[in-house]
Every structure is written in structure tokens, then in C-alpha cells.
C-alpha positions as CSV (number, residue, x, y, z in Angstrom):
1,X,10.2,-13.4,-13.3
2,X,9.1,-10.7,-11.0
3,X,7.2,-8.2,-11.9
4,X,8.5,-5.0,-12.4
5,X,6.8,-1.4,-11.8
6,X,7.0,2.7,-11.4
7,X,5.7,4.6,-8.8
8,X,2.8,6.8,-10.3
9,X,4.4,9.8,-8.8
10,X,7.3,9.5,-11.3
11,X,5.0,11.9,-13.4
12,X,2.7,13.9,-10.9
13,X,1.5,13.6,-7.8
14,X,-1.6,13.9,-7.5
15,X,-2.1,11.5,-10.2
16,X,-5.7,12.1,-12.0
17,X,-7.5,11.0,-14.8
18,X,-5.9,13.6,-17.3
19,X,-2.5,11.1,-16.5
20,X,-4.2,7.7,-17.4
21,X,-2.9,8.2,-20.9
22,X,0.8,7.6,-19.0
23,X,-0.4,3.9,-18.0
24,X,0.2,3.2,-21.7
25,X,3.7,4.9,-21.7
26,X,4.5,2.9,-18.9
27,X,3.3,-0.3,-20.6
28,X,5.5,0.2,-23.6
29,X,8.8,1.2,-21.2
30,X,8.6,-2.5,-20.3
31,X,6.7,-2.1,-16.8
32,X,4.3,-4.8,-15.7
33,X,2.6,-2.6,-13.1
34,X,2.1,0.9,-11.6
35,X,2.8,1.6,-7.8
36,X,-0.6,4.0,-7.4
37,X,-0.9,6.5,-4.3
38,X,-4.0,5.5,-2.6
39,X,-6.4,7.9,-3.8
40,X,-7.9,10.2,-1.8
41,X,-11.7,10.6,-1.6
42,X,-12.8,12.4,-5.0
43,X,-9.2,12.3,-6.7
44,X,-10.1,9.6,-9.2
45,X,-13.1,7.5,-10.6
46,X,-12.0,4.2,-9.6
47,X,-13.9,2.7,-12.5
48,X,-12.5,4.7,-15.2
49,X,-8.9,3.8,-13.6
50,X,-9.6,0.6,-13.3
51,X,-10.5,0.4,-17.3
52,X,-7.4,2.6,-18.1
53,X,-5.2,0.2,-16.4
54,X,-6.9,-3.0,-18.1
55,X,-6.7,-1.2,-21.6
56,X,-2.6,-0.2,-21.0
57,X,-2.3,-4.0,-19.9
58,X,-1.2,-2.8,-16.6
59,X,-1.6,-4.4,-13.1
60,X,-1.5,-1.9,-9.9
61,X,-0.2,-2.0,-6.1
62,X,-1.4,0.8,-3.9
63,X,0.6,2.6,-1.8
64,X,-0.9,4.2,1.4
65,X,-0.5,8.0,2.6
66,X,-0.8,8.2,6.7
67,X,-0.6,11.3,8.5
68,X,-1.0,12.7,12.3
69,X,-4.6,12.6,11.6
70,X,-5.2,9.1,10.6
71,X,-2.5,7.8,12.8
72,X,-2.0,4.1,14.3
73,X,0.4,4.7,16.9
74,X,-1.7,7.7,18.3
75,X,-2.6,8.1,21.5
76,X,-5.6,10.4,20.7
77,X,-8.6,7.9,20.5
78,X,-10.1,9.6,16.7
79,X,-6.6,9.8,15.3
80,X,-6.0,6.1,16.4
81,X,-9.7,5.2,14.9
82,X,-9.1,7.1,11.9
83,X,-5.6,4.8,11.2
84,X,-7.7,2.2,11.4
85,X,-10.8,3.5,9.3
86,X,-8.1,4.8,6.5
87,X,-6.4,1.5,5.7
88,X,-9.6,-0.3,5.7
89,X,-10.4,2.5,3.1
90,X,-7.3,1.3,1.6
91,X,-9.1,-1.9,1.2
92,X,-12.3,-0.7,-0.7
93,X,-9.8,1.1,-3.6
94,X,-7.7,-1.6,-3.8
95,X,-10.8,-3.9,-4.5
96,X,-12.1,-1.2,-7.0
97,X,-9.1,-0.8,-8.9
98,X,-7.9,-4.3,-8.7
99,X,-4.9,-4.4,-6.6
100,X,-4.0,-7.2,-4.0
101,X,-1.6,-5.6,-2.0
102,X,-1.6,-2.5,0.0
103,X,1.9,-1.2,1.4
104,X,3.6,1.5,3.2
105,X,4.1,3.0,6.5
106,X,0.8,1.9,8.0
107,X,2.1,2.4,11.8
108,X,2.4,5.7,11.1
109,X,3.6,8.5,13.2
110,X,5.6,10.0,10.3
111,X,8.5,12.5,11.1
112,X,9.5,14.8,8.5
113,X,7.0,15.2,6.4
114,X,4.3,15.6,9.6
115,X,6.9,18.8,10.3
116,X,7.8,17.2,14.1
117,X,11.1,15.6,15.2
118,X,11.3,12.4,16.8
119,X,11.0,12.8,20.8
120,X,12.3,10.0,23.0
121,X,8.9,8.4,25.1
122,X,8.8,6.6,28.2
123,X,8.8,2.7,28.3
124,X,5.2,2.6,28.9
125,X,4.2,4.4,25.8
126,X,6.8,3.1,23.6
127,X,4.7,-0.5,24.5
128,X,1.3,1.3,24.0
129,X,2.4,2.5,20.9
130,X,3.1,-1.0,20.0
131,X,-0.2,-2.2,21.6
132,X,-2.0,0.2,19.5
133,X,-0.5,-0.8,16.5
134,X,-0.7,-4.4,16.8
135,X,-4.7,-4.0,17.6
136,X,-4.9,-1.6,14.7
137,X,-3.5,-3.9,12.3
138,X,-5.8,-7.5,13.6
139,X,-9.1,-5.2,13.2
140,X,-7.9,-4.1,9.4
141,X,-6.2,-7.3,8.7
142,X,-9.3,-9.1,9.5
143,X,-11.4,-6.4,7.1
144,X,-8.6,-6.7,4.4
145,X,-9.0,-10.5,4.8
146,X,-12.8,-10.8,4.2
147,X,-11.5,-8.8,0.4
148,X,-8.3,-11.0,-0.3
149,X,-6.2,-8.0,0.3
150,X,-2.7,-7.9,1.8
151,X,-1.5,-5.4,3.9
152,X,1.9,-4.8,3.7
153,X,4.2,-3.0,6.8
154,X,6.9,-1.0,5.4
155,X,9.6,0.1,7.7
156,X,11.0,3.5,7.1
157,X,14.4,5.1,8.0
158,X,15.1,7.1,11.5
159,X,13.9,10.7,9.6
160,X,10.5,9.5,8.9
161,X,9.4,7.3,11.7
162,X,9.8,6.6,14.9
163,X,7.9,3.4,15.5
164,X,9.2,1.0,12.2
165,X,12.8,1.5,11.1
166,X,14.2,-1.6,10.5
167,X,13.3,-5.3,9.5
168,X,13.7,-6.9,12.7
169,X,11.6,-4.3,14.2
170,X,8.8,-4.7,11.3
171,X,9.3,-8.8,12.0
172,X,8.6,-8.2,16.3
173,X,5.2,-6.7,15.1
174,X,4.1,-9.1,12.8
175,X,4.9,-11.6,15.3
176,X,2.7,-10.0,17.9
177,X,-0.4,-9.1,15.3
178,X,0.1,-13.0,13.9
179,X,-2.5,-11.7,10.6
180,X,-2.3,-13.5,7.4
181,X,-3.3,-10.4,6.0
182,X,-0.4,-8.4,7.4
183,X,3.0,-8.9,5.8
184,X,5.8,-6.8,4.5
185,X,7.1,-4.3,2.8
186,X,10.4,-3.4,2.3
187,X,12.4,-0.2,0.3
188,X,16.2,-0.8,0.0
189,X,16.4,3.4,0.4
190,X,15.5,3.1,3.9
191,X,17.3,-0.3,4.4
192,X,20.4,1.7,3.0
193,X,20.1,3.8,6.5
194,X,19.0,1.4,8.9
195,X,20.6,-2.1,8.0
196,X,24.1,-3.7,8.8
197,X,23.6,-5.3,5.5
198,X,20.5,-5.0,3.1
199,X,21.0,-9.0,1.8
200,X,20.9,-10.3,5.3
201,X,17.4,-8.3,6.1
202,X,16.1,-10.0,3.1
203,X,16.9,-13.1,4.1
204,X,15.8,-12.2,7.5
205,X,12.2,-11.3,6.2
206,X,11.5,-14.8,4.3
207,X,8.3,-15.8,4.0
208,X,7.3,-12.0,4.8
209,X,7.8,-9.8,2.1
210,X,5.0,-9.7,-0.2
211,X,6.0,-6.0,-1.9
212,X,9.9,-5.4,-2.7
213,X,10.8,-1.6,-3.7
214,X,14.0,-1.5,-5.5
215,X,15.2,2.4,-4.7
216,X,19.0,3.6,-4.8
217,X,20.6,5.3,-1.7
218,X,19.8,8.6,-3.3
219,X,16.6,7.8,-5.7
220,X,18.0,8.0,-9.0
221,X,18.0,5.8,-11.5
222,X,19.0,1.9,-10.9
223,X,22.5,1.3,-11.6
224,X,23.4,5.2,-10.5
225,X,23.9,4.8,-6.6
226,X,25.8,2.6,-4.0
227,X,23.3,-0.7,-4.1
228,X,24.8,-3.9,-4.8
229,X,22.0,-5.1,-7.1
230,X,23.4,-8.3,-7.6
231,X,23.5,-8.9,-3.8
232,X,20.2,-8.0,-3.5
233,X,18.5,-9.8,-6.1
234,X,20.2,-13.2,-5.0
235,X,19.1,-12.6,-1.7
236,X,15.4,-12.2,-3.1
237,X,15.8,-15.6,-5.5
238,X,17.2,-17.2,-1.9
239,X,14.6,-16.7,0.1
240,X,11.9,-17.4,-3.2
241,X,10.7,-14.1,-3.6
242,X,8.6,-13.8,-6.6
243,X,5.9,-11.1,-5.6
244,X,6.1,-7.3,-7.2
245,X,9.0,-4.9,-7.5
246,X,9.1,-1.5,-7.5
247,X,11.0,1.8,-8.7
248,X,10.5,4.5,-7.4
249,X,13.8,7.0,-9.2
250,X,12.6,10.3,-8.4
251,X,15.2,12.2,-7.2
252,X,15.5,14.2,-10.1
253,X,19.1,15.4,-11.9
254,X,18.9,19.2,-9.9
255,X,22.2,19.2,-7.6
256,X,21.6,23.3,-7.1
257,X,22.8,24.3,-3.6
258,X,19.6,24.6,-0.9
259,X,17.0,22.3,-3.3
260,X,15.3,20.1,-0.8
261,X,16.0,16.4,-1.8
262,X,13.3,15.4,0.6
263,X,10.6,17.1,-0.9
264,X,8.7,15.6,-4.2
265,X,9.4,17.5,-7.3
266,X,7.7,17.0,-10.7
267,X,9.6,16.0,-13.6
268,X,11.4,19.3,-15.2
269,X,12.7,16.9,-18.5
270,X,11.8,13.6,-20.3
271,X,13.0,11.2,-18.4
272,X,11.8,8.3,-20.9
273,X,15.0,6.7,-22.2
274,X,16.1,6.2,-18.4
275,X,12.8,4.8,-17.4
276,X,13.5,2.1,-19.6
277,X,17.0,1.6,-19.1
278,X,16.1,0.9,-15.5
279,X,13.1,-2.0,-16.4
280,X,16.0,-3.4,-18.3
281,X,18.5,-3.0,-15.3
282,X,16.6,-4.4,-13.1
283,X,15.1,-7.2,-15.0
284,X,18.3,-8.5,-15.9
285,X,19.9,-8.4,-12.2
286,X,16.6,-10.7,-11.5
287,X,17.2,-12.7,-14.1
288,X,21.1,-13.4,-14.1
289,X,21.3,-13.5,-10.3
290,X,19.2,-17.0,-11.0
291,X,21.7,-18.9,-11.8
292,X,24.9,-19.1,-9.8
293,X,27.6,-21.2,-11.1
């Protein structure tokens, strides 16, 4: 069966060493893994994660953080060479704390949480942009190679980037970068925006997808939104997925007029019993979706 794991930021965010005590918790929900923020420089001791994890019985993927500063689709020469210097970075953590995969938005150029909107460009820079991203990704794919590290390209939805929004878009890149090391990512929460049908994408990605978040329309609980979880998980057993899935319920039960759903917020109540529940949920789509009579 898959495995099945929680993004760290379900508790806090950042996530330091006084948390490590909530790799056990996480453990003994029924999780086989944490989804970890890559850590910025000086936020944890790699080491002493690394032995928290073991000692919880926990294996991690690292998601990545990009920004306008360390940005592949820039065309400002240091923000360009920072992209690239940051998910080789990526590389060295996931190394230290034992992850093989590295995902998320690696293009870059996010939208709403750099505070810009997305601008229309000319054709010329909408090809550089590609250009730039496809060079980007060889040079760290060939430094994520020499670790036996993935790097996985996650597509987001039309709010947060203007270079990746959908799978056939993520699937033109690959093809240009042609990197064993880079592969896919993809987060049924954006797919819920930007596909005609989130099965069909699946299928579409085979032999991509390394990293599979499993996320509602809304980001609550599994089993509480629109997803057809039975659609989805027989799309995944079609095309023989069998890498890592993650949850990433966060949206938090606050429907007060004016909260901003887009922005993280930090758990207000114990959230344990659902935790579990959706494990369980999502352990037994995977596993009934197997077998089709």
C-alpha cells in the first residue's frame, strides 16, 4: 500500500525541535511519514531531526518554499541563480534528514503569497521563462542526481503561479528538461481548479508522478469536500502508482465572515480524532479501489 503522511504544518509552521515530540503523535494516528517544509538555514538541527524521526518510526518528504528572491523563472540573473542554489540546498537537507524526494512549486514565480498579480508577458518572455526553467531544473537535477534525490514539479492553480498550472503544462517541461531526477508532483486542490477531470490528469502523468498529495477542494478533512476519492485512487492503482501520499487538511473549522482562507492558521483545537479518521479514509479508498469487480 502507499504510504500515507501529514504535512508538518498541520501543527505549526515553523516546525522546530520543541515539535519533534509530534512525529510520535503522528506515528501512532497511523501515518507512515511526515511532509517537512524544507528548513530554512538555522531552523532545525538536521541530526537531531533526523534521530527524532527514526525514533517515532517515521519516514519524511520535504517540501520546498520558493519566493521572488530565489526564483527560477526570473529574469533577474541572482534571483534566477538563487532558484537554482536553493533547490540544490534542498538537496543537502533532504540527504541529512533522509528524504528522497523533494516537491513543490520549484518554477516558481508565486502569485499570492509573493503579494503580486499575475501580468500577461509577451511571447518571447513567456519562452524565456520556460528556457530558464528548463536550464534551472538540468543543473539541480544533475546535483540532485549525484545524491539519489528526486525533484518533483508541482503544478499549482491560476492564484498562485503563472508559469505551472496544470499537468499537461508540468508534462511540456519535463519533456523539454528530459532529467531523471525531475518528475512530478501533483495536489488534487489545485487539480480541483485547473483540470477538466482530476482521474484523467492522473492518468495523463504515468510514469511521472513520484509525490501524490491527497487535499479536498477546500482543505478540510478527507471525506468532507467535493473529491471523488474513489475516482482518484483507481486512477493512481491504473497507472501503478505506489510512491508517497499526502494530507495536507488545514483549512481549519472557522467559517467567520472576512477570515482569510488563504492564509496558514495554527490549530485553535485538537484536531486528533479527525487526523486519524483521515489515515483510515484514505487508506481504505487505496485499498478497496484495488480490486474492481
Amino acid at each position: 500500500m502507499n504510504p500515507v503522511g501529514l504535512i508538518s504544518m498541520q501543527y505549526a509552521r515553523p516546525f522546530t525541535a520543541e515539535h519533534f515530540p509530534l512525529f510520535a503523535r503522528m506515528r501512532e494516528h497511523g501515518y507512515d511519514f511526515v511532509e517537512l517544509l524544507v528548513p530554512e538555514v538555522g531552523e532545525i538541527d538536521a541530526k537531531a531531526a533526523r534521530k527524532a524521526l527514526d525514533d517515532a518510526g517515521l519516514d519524511v518528504v520535504l517540501a520546498a518554499r520558493v519566493n521572488l528572491q530565489r526564483n527560477l523563472s526570473s529574469a533577474e540573473a541572482d534571483a534566477h541563480r538563487a532558484g537554482i542554489d536553493y533547490l540544490k540546498y534542498t538537496v543537502d537537507q533532504a540527504v541529512a534528514l533522509g528524504a528522497k524526494i523533494v516537491g513543490g512549486p520549484l518554477t516558481g514565480n508565486p502569485l499570492v503569497f509573493a503579494g503580486r498579480p499575475p501580468q500577461p508577458v509577451p511571447e518571447e518572455e513567456r519562452l524565456a521563462r520556460k528556457q530558464r526553467c528548463v536550464d534551472g531544473l538540468r543543473e539541480a537535477g544533475d546535483y540532485a542526481a549525484k545524491h539519489g534525490i528526486l525533484l518533483a514539479v508541482e503544478p499549482l492553480n491560476r492564484f498562485e503561479s503563472d508559469v505551472l498550472c496544470t499537468t499537461q503544462q508540468a508534462i511540456e517541461l519535463l519533456d523539454a528538461v528530459d532529467h531523471p531526477a525531475i518528475q512530478l508532483m501533483l495536489d488534487t486542490f489545485h487539480m480541483h481548479m485547473e483540470e477538466s477531470s482530476i482521474p484523467e490528469a492522473i492518468r495523463l502523468a504515468a510514469g511521472r508522478v513520484v509525490h501524490f498529495q491527497a487535499n479536498e477542494n477546500h482543505r478540510g478533512f478527507p471525506g468532507t469536500g467535493a473529491t471523488d476519492w474513489v475516482a482518484v485512487c483507481r486512477a493512481l492503482h491504473e497507472i501503478g502508482y505506489a510512491g508517497p501520499i499526502s494530507l495536507e487538511p488545514f483549512r481549519r473549522r472557522d467559517d467567520r465572515f472576512g477570515v482569510p482562507f488563504a492564509q496558514w492558521r495554527a490549530p485553535h483545537e485538537d484536531e486528533s480524532d479527525r487526523l486519524s479518521a483521515s489515515v483510515a479514509f484514505m487508506k481504505s479508498h487505496i485499498t478497496l479501489t484495488e480490486y474492481r469487480r
